[in-house]
Structures are given as C-alpha cells and as structure tokens.
C-alpha positions as CSV (number, residue, x, y, z in Angstrom):
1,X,69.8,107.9,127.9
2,X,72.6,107.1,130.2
3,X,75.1,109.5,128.2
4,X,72.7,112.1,129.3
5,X,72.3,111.0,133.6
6,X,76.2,110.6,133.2
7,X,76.5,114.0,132.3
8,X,74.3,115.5,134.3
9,X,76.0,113.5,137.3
10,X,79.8,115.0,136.3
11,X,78.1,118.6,135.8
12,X,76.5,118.3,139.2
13,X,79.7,117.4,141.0
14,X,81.5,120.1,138.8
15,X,79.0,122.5,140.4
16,X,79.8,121.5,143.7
17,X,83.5,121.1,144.0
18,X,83.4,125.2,141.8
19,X,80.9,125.9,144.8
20,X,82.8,124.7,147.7
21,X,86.3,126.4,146.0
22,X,84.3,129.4,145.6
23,X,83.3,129.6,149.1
24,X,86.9,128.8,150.9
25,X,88.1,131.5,148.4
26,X,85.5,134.2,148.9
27,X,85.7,133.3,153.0
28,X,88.9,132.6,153.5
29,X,88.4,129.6,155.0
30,X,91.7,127.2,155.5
31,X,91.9,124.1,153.6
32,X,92.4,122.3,156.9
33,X,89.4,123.4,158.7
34,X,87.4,122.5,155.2
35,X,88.5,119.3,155.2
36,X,87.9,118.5,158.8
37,X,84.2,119.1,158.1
38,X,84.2,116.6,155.1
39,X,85.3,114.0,157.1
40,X,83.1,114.8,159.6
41,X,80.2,115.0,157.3
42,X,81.3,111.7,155.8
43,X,81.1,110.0,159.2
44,X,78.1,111.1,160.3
45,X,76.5,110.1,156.4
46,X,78.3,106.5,157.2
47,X,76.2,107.0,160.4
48,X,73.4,107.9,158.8
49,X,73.7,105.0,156.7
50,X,74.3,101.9,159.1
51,X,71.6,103.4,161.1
52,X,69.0,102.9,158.2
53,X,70.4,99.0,157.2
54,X,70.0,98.6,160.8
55,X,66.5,99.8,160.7
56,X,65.9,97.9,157.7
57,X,67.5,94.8,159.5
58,X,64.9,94.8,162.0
59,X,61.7,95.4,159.8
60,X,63.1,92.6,157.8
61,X,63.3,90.3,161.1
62,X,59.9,91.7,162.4
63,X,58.2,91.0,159.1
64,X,59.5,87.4,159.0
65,X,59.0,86.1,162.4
66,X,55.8,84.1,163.3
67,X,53.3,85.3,165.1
C-alpha cells in the first residue's frame, strides 16, 4: 500500500512541475517573475501555517484553563 500513495505522490508532483513548465512555455512567462510568485506563495502558506498553530495554541490554552 505505500508503494502505491508513493507513487501516486511522485506522479502528482510530476504533473505539476510538467504543468507549471508548460504554462511559462506556452505564456512566455520569465523564469524570474515565476519564481518570485513561488516564494511568495511559500510565504504566505508559512503564514497560513503559524496562523493555524497559533489558533490551535489558543484552543488548546482555552480548553485547559479552569473555569
């Protein structure tokens, strides 16, 4: 079974990198201007993520505290 979600992992991230080339080909989009927007994507998805530990973090507290 996990031969099988490996695969399907490595054939989904195939897909999207052939995607993504496929698009800066077919737009001519520069290579810097794509890679601007991944590391702004990446930010804002390490924003994303603190913001839901955070959230997390304080249901925890709230759930713990005496009444």
């Amino acid at each position: 079974m996990a031969k099988k979600s490996r695969r399907s992992f490595i054939t989904s991230v195939l897909a999207c990198v052939a995607f993504v080339a496929a698009a800066i080909w077919s737009w001519d989009l520069p290579v810097e201007d794509v890679l601007s927007y991944l590391v702004l994507l990446l930010v804002l998805l390490l924003v994303i993520i603190a913001a839901a530990l955070a959230g997390g973090a304080l249901l925890n507290w709230l759930r713990r505290r005496k009444k």
